[in-house]
N, C-alpha and C positions, 0 to 999 in steps of 0.2 A: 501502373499497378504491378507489385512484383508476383513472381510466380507463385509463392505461400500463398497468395491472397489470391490469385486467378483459381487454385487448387479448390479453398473452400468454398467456391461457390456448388460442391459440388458434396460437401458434409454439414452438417450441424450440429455446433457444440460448443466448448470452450475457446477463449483465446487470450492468453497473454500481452500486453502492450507495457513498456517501459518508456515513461517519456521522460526526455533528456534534456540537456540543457548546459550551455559553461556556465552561465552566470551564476555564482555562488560567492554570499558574500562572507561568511566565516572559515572558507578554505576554496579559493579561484580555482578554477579548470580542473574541480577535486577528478571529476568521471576519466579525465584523462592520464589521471596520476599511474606511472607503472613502475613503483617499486620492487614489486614482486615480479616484474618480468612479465607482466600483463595487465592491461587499464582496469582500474577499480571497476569501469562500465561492462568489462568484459567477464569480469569474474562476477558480477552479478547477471548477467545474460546465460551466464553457464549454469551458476546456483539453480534458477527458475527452469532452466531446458531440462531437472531432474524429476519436474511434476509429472504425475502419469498421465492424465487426467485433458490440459490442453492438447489439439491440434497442432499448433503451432506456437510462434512467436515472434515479436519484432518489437528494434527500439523507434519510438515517434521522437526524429531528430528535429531539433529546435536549428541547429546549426550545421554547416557545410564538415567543420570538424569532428563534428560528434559522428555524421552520416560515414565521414572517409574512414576512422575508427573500428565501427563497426563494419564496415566494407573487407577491412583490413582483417577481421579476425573470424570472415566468411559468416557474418550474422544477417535475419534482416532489416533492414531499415527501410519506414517512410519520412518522406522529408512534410514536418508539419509547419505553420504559421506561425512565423520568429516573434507576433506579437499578440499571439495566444494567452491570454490571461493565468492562467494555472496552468498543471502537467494534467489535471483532469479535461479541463479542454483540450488538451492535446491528442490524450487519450481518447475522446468521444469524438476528431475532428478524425482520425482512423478507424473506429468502429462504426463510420457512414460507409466502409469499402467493407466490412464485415456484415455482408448483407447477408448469409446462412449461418450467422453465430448466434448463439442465444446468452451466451456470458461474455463476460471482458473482464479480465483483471488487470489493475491497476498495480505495477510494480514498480516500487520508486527505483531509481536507477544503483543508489548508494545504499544498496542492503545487500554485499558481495555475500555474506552470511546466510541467505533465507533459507529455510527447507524446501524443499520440491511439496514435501507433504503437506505446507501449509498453503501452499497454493490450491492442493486437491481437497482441503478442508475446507476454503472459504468457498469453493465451486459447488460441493459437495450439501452443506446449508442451504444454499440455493434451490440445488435437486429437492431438498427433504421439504421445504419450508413452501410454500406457496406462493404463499403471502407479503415475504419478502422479495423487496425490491434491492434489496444490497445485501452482500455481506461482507463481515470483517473480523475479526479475532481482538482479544484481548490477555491477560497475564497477571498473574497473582502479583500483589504488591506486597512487600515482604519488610518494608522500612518506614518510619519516621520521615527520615530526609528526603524519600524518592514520595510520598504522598502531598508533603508540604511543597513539591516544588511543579510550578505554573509551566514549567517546559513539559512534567508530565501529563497526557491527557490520561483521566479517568473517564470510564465507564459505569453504569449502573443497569441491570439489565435483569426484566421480568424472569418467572418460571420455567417459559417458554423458551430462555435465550433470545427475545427483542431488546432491542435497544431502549430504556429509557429516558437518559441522558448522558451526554459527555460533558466535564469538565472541568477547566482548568485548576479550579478548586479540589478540595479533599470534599469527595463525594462516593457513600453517604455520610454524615455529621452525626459523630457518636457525641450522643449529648454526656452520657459519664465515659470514660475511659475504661476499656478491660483491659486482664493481663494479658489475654486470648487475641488480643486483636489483628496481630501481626502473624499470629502460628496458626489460626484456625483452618478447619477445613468443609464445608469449602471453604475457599479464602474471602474475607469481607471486602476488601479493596481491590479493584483491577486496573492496571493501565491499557489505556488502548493502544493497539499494535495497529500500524498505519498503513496494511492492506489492503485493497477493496475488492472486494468483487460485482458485478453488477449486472441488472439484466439488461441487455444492449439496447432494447426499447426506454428505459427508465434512461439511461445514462446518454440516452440521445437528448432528451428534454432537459436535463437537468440545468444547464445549464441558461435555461429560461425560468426558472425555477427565482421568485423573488426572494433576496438575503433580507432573512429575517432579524431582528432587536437582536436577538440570539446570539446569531453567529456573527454577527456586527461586535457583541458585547465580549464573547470568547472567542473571536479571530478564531473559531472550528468549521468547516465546510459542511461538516456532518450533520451539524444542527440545522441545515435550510431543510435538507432532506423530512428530518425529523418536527420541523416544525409545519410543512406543510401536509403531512401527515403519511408518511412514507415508511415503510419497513426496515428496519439494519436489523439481521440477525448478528451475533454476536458467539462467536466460538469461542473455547478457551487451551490455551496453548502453557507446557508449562514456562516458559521461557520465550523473551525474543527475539530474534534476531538483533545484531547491532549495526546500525546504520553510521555512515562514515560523514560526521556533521563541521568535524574541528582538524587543526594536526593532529594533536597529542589522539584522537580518533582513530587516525588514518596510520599513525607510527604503531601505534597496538596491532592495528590490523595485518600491517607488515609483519608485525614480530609473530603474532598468530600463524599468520601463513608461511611464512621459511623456517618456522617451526618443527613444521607437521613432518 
């Protein structure tokens, strides 16, 4: 158990978890990549250390290189199970050692981009909301091409900011076409931004939690939650962060940063 983690037994609050991983199959040992003079994994370790909000933070290493990485650039790392189903398993296989936490967020490892603030926004829904058992962010949709396309997840989500569904569909289905539909405000379409935040009790079970027709049917995690009747609140951000999925990703993201 590292010392972050011996520390909190002694607060209660938020906590950060990035689980990691090489395998990657549209850009190999991307977390490792250091174009910029520092691994994609480390510049988003830095991004998330800007939220005000958690305690701490640490990446859940899938691998001995990821753990040496991170060692490397004084972060913390727990070494989790190389045959852990998801990074949310990985996540939840660490927040059994966050026995005084009351949140966990789930930071994907290739979002060097994220704001600190959106990490203290999805904490933050939590505090306000009760009721929910998750929370997450989403983002106006502002195009044709980006609503027609199945990589994007949509969201649809009550008065209240809950969740009512995600997916991979254009959702909701304007039966006539407006001029308005792309420029209104608030905005009619949202993508889902792929945050999590969650209450440490929920996200211990969840993973006993039966896959429903649902998320079988849109390959979405979110929908077990939601279908066995579970909370997502839903914040909204005007922009996402950009997640490093491809080259031509990771070349931008270089040119972005020796930019600056």
């Amino acid at each position: 158990m590292t010392e972050a983690i011996q520390q909190l037994r002694l607060h209660s609050t938020s906590y950060v978890v990035i689980p990691a991983r090489l395998a990657s199959s549209r850009l190999p040992r991307k977390l490792l990549l250091k174009e910029t003079g520092k691994s994609l994994l480390q510049h988003t370790y830095e991004a998330a250390s800007q939220a005000k909000r958690p305690v701490g933070i640490c990446v859940a290493a899938a691998d001995q290189e990821i753990a040496d990485e991170v060692r490397y650039f004084e972060g913390d790392v727990i070494m989790t199970d190389p045959q852990a189903a998801s990074g949310t398993d990985r996540v939840a296989e660490v927040a059994q050692q966050l026995v005084n936490v009351d949140i966990v967020v789930n930071v994907q490892g290739d979002e060097p981009e994220l704001h600190g603030a959106c990490i203290d926004q999805v904490i933050e829904l939590l505090e306000r909301d009760s009721r929910a058992d998750i929370a997450t962010l989403a983002t106006p949709i502002r195009s044709r091409e980006q609503l027609l396309d199945p990589a994007c997840t949509k969201v649809v989500f009550d008065g209240a900011g809950r969740a009512l569904y995600f997916s991979r569909s254009p959702i909701p289905h304007l039966r006539d076409e407006e001029d308005d539909m792309f420029t209104r405000e608030p905005a009619l379409f949202y993508q889902h931004v792929g945050l999590y935040a969650y209450r440490r009790d929920f996200l211990l079970k969840l993973a006993q939690l039966p896959q429903s027709i649902l998320e079988k049917s849109e390959n979405l995690e979110q929908l077990r939650a939601l279908a066995s009747g579970y909370v997502i609140a839903v914040g909204v951000v005007d922009q996402p962060s950009v997640g490093i999925d491809t080259p031509n990703d990771y070349r931008a993201f270089v040119r972005r940063t020796l930019n600056q």
